[in-house]
N, C-alpha and C positions, 0 to 999 in steps of 0.2 A: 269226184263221184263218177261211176261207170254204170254203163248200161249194160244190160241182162236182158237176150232174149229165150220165151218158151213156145214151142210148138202147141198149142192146141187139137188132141187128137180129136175128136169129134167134129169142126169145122174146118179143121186146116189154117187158122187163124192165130198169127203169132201174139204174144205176151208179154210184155214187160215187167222190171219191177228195177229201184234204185236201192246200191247198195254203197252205205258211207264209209268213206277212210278219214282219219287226220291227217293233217298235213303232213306227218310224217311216214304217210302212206303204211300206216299200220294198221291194221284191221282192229277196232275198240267199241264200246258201245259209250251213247252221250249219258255222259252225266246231267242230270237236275241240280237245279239252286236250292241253297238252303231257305229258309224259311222263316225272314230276321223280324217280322212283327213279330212273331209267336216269342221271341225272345227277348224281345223289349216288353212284351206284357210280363213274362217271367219278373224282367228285374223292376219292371215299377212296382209287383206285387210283392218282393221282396224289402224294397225301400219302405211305403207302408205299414205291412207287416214291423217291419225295425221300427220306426216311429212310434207305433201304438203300443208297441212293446216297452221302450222306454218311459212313454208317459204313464202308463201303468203301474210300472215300478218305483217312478216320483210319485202317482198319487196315494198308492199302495206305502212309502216311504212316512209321506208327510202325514196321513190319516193314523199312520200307529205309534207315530214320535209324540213324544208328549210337550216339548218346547212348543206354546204358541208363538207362531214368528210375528202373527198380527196384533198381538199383546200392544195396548199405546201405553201402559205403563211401561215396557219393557223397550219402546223407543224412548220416554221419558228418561228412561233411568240414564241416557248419554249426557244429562245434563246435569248432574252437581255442583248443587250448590256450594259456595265460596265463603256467604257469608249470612248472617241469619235477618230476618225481616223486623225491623221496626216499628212498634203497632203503636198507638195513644194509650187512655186509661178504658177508652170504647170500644176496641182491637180496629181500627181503622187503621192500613197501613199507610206508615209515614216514610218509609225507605225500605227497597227490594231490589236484588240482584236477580237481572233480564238475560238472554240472549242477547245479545246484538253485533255489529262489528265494522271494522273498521274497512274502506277503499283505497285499494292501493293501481298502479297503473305500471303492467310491463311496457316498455317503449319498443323493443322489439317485434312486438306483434299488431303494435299501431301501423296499419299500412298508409294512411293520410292522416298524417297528424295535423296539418293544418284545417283540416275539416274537423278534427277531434277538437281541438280550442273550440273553434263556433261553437260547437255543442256545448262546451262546457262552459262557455262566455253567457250561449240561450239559458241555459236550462238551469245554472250553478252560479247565479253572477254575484255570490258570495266570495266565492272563489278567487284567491289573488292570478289571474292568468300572468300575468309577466315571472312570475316564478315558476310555475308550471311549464313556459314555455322554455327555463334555460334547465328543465332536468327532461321534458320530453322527446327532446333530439339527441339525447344520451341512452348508453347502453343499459344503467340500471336501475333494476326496480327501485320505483318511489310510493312511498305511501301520498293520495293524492287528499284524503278527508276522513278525521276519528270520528268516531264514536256517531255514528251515521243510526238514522230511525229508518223505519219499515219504507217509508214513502220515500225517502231519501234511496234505499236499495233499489223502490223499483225505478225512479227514474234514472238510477247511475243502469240498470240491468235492461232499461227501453233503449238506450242507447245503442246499441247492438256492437259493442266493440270487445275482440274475444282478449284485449289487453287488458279488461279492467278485473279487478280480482278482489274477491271480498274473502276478508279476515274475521271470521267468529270468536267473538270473547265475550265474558263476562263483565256487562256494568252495571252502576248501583243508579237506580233510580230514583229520585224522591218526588212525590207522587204529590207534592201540595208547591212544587216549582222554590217561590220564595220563602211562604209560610212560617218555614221554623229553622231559615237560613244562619241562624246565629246560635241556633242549640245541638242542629242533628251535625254539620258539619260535614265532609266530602274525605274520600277514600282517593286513593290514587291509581293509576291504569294496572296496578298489582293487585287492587282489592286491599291495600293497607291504609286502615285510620289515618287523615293527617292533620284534623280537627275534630273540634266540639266532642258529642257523643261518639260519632265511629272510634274516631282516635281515643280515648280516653276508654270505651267498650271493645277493646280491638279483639283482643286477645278471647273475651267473651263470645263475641261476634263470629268466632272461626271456629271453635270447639264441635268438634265433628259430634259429638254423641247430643249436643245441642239442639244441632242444625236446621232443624224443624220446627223447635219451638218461639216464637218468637219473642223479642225482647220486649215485654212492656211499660211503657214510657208510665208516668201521671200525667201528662199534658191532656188536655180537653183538645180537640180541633176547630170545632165548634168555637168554644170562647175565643180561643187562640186570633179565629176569620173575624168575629164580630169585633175584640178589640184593637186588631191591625188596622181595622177597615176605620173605626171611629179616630184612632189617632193619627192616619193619614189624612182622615178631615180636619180632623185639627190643625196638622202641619201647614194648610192651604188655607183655614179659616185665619188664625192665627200668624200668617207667615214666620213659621219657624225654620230653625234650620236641621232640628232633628227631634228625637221624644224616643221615649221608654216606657214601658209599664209590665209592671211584674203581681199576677196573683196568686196568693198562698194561702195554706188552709192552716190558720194559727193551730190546730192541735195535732199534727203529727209534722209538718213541714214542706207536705208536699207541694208541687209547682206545677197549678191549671195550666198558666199559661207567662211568656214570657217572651216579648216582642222591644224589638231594638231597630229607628228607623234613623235613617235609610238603610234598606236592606237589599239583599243581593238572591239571584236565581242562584240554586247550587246546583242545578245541573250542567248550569253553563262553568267551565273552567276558569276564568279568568282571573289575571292577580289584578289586586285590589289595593292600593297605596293612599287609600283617604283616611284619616283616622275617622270621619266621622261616621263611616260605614264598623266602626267596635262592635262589640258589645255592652254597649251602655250600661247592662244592670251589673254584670257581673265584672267586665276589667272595667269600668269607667273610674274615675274617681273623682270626688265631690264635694263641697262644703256645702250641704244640705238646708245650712242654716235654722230658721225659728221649730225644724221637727225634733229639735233636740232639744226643746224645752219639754217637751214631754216626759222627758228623762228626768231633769232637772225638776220638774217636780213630782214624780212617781218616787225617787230616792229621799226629796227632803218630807214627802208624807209617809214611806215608809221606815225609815230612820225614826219617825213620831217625832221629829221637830215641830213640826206643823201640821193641820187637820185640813182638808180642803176649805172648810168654811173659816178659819185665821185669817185675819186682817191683818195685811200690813200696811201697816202706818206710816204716812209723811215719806210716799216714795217719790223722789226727787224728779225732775223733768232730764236729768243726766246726770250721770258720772262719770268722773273723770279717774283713768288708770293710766299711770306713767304720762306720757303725752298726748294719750288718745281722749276722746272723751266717747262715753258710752251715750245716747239719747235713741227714742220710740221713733217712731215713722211717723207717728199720729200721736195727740196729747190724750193722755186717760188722765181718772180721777187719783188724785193726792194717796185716797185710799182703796184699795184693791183687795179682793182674798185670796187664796192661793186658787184656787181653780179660776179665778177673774183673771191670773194674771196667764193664765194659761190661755183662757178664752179669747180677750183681748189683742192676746202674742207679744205681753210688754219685754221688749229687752232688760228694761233698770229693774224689772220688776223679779226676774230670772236671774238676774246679779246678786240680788237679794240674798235671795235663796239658796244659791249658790257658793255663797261666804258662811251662810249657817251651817251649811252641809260640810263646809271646810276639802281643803283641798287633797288630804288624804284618802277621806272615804269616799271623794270622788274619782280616784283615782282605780282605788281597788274596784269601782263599780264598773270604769272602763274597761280595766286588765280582765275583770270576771266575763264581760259580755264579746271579749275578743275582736270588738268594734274595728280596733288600727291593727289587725291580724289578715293576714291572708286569709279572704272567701272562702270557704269548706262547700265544697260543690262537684258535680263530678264533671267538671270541662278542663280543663289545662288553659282554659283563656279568662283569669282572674286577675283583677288590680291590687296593686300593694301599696294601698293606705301611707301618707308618711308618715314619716314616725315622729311620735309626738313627745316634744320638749316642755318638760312644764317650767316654763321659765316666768318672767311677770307677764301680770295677765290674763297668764292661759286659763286660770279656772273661770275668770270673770269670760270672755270670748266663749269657751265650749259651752259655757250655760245657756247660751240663746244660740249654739250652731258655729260659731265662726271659730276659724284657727284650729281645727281638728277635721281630716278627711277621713271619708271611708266611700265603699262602695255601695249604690242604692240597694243591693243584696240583702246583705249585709244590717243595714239599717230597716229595713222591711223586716227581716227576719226577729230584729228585738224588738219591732212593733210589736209584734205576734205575742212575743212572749210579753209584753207589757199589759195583754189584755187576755190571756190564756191562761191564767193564775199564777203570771208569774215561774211557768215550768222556761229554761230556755229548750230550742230545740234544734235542729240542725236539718236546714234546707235540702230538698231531693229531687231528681227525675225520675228515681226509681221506687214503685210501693213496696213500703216494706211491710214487718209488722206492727207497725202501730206501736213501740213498744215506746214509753214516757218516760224523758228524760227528768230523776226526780231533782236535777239541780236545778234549782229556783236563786232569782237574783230580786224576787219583791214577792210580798206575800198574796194567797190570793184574797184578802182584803184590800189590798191596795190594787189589786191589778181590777177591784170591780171600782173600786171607785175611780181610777183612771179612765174607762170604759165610761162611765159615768159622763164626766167631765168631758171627752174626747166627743160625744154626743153630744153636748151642751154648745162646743164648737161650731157646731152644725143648726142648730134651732134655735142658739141664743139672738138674742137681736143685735147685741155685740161681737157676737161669734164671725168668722174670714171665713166659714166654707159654708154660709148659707146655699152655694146654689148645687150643693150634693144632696140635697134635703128629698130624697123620690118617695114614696109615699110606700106605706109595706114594707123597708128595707131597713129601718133605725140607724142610717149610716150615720157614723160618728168620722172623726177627725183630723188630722191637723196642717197648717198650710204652713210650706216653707220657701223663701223667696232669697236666690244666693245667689253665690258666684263659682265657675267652675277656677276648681285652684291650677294657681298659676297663670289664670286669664281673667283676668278685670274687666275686659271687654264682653265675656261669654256670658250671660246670663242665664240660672236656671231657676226656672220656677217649679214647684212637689206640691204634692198631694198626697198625704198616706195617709187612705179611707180602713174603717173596721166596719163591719156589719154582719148579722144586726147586732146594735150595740148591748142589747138586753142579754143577748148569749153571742158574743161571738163568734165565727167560724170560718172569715174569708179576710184576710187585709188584701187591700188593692193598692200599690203603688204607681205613681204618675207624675211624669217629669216633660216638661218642652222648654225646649235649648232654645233661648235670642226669640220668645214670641213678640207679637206687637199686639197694638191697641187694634182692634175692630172697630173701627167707628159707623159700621153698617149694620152690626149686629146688635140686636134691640134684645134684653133679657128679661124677663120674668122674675125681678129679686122681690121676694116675699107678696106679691101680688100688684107689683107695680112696675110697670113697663120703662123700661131704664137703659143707658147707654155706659158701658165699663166708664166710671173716673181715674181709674187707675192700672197700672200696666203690671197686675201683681197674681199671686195663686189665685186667688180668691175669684179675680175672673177669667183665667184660660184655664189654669189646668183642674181646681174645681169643680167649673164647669162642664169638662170632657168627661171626669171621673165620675158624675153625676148621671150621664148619658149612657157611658158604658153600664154602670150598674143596673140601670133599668132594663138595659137589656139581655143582658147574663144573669139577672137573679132569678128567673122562670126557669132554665137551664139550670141552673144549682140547687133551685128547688127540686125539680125532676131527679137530679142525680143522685142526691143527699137522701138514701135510706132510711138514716135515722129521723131526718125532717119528716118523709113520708110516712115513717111507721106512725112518727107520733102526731101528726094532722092525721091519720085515718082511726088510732083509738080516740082522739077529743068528739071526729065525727060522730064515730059509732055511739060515746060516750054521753 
């Protein structure tokens, strides 16, 4: 910088002024700074600007599209169905294919896997840890627990470990746990039938144009609980070691209900190597014993050998065939009629009969009812009958039960037809149409007077199932007291009830395996308070079938259309 001096003319007084150079002693003038706020408000007004632009355009986008993205059927629709839903004859559902899924555990992303155990020891102590710990210090993924519920996910997903990894797939539920563990059956981690219903409806089950419709069973679930629940009292009352019971509607075939104990949760997977976890009604197989006198004389009354009221004369206290001899449980009178001999349950008295009847057209009567035939039924878990030899004997033994098996099926289902005029018919889970089978193996005179007589079993004072006698219901009849074939040790004792006997419309069948005597149990026979004498149908199983009824026939009144139409015109009437 250099100084400049001016003279001032008017006082003689000099003036100053500074003039700048750069350092590079050039004469320039100073430049100003630019002005960098002003240019940062520029670019935030332009960032802005861009923003409100773009969201414009998305909401300008999604306002004139017409896919609703919020649609929940349209997040539903990632879910198809695999397989179709199981409902009763009330559309309650009895199996149904869930979301759910399976936990698995990368080990690589476990940083303390020792801390990881604890947790899974606290929170999981189902869990076998000593296997878990020789796959979790390894490199690969392990599946750590299938088929996992909601509550299960959240507490594998509280854990907070970014190894664990859940696998969504489809499982089949069944929504009544053990209930109808021995009819509906279990699907495999593919969704393929590999029992009971599933399996045997597999192929039904999958049909895409279906898919929504559900399959309807005839089963009641209702009846299904109330008779599980009573013949598990039984099991405990009784100290059995197992029981069965099956009911059907004698005029088209259908099957309320149809329960076999001990039974199993199908949700749970597990294999199962007892035989006594079967299927009792349908694979079991049986010498039913004195319920095949029913047979024996529905064929020699309708053959018109005999009339139910025919005496027969000078029936001996036993007979003897080949080296056996035949003799009753209990001494009856000299002379009996043919429905006495029914009422009673005389074995010599059914030998009888059974020699009138002759061994041929007992034979064809067998062959026509398909008794020693495989079950006709839609499970694939059926018994096969042995096969029967009529060598000596044999007619004398199948006339009162013994030496001829089949399955309680089976024998329940030609009850039906013994009291249903004689139509046979052919046992179902699925409604059909009602269409009648017009082949008949007895006529319907004989099938009312069987019905008759099968009632008489029940209110006579000589009759073995007094204590089915419930009052309103006209149950009718017959008791049978046997041995499972092949096991001498096994005992079973039956019950196949009809009601009401006047019309019938429901057989109930009722079986417990090895019961004992109650000697705590104090009973109501015919009005007098009484302690079982005997360890026979007459007082366990009976007894349970008597109980059940009372309780399920309010139930089948309600459901029975035809009952209600015609109890509201008698009202009106």
């Amino acid at each position: 910088m250099k100084k400049k001096y001016k003279k001032n003319k008017n006082n003689n007084q000099t003036s100053f002024y500074f003039e700048d150079f750069l350092e590079t002693n050039k004469k320039t003038k100073i430049l100003k700074k630019p002005n960098n706020f002003q240019d940062r408000i520029y670019l935030l007004f332009f960032l802005f600007f861009s923003l409100i632009l773009i969201f414009s355009i998305k909401i300008t986008h999604i306002s004139l599209n017409n896919k609703d993205i919020f649609n929940l059927k349209d997040q539903n629709s990632k879910f198809t169905l695999l397989r179709r839903d199981i409902v009763d004859r009330n559309d309650v559902i009895i199996s149904r294919n869930i979301n759910t899924f399976h936990v698995g555990v990368d080990p690589k992303l476990i940083k303390d896997k020792q801390n990881f155990l604890i947790k899974l020891r606290l929170n999981f102590p189902e869990i076998q840890i000593e296997e878990i710990k020789k796959k979790i210090y390894g490199k690969k993924y392990f599946r750590l627990k299938t088929r996992i519920n909601q509550v299960q996910k959240e507490k594998f997903w509280a854990l907070g470990e970014k190894g664990i990894r859940f696998e969504p797939f489809q499982a089949r539920m069944y929504t009544h746990g053990d209930l109808f563990s021995h009819i509906i059956g279990q699907v495999d981690y593919d969704n393929y039938g590999v029992s009971g219903l599933e399996k045997y409806f597999d192929r039904e089950l999958k049909k895409k144009e279906l898919i929504h419709q559900p399959l309807k069973l005839t089963l009641d679930s209702n009846i299904q609980h109330i008779i599980k629940k009573e013949l598990n009292n039984a099991l405990e009352t009784f100290r059995a070691t197992g029981g069965a019971a099956l009911l059907m509607d004698v005029n088209n075939g259908e099957i309320l209900s149809l329960v076999s104990l001990p039974n199993y949760n199908i949700n749970r997977r597990i294999t199962i190597k007892d035989q006594n976890y079967i299927n009792k009604i349908t694979k079991g197989v049986y010498e039913l014993g004195s319920i095949f006198k029913t047979f024996t004389v529905a064929l020699a009354i309708d053959q018109k050998i005999v009339q139910p009221e025919t005496i027969i004369k000078n029936i001996p206290k036993k007979i003897k065939c080949s080296i056996h001899e035949i003799t009753d449980m209990k001494e009856h009178p000299a002379n009996l009629s043919v429905e006495e001999i029914l009422v009673r349950s005389s074995n010599v008295g059914s030998v009888i009969l059974a020699k009138k009847i002759g061994e041929e057209r007992y034979k064809n009567f067998i062959d026509k009812t398909k008794l020693t035939k495989n079950p006709i039924i839609e499970l694939e878990e059926v018994g096969v009958p042995h096969k029967l030899k009529w060598n000596r004997c044999k007619l004398e033994t199948i006339s009162f039960g013994h030496g001829i098996t089949t399955t309680p099926l089976q024998a329940t289902t030609l009850y039906a037809s013994m009291v249903n005029g004689g139509r046979l018919i052919t046992p179902s889970f699925i409604q059909k149409n009602n269409k009648k089978n017009s082949d008949k193996i007895i006529s319907s005179k004989t099938s009312k007077q069987i019905s008759g007589i099968l009632r008489q079993v029940v209110t006579s004072r000589e009759g073995t199932a007094s204590l089915a006698d419930k009052k309103g219901y006209h149950v009718g009849g017959k008791t049978g007291t046997a041995e499972s074939y092949g096991n001498s040790k096994k005992r079973i004792n039956t019950f196949i009830s009809i009601f009401p006997s006047n019309e019938p419309n429901y057989t109930l069948f009722l079986m417990l395996e090895n019961p004992k005597i109650n000697k705590d149990l104090i009973y109501d026979y015919r009005g007098v308070k009484t302690k079982a004498p005997y360890n026979t149908s007459g007082w366990n199983s009976v007894y349970v079938a008597g109980k059940i009824i009372e309780k399920i026939g309010p139930i089948l009144a309600i459901n029975n259309k035809d009952f209600t139409d015609q109890y509201v015109v008698e009202k009106i009437n």
